[in-house]
N, C-alpha and C positions, 0 to 999 in steps of 0.2 A: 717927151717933155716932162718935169720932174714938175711936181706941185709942193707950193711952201707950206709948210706947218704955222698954222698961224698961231699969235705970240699967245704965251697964259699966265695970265695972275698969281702964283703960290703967294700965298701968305702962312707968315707960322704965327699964332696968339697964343697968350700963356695966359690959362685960366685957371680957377682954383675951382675943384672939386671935391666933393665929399669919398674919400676912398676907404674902405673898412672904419667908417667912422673918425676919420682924422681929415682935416683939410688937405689938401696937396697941388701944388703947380702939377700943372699938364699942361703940354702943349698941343694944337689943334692948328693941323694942317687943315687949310682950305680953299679951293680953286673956283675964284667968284665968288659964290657966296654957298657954295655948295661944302660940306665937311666933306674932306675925305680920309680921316681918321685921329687922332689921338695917339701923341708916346708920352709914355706914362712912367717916372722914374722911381728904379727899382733896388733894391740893394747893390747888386753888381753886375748892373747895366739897365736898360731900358726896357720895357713892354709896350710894342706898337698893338692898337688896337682898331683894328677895321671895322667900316659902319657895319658889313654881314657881323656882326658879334665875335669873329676871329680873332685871335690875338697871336703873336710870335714874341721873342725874345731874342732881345739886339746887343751887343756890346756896345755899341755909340750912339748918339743920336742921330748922326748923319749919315748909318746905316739905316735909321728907322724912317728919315726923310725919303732914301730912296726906295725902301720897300713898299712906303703909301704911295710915292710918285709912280713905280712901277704895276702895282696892282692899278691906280685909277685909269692907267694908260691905254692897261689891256682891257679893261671892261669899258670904257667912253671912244 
């Protein structure tokens, strides 16, 4: 018998933080009310940044959707 994945919340918010001294949007993925990380736009492309303090580097943002979705997946 196969068991259903029950449904989940994604939300993406655009907030502005302080980045090397300059304001900036960043957007902050979060499932419930839990962060599960920040992409942070870059000259030529994106920087996702993970709660462990990791960061990677994305050409799109909806590569950097799926890398937070995919890390939170495998660690919850």
């Amino acid at each position: 018998m196969s068991k259903k994945n029950p449904q989940v919340e994604v939300k993406a918010n655009t907030i502005t933080e302080k980045i090397d001294g300059l304001d900036q949007e960043v957007t902050e993925l979060t499932i419930g009310k839990k962060s599960i990380g920040k992409i942070i736009p870059v000259e030529k492309g994106f920087t996702v940044q993970f709660p462990n303090a990791q960061s990677i580097f994305v050409k799109t943002e909806d590569e950097g959707f799926e890398a937070l979705i995919r890390s939170w997946n495998l660690q919850d």
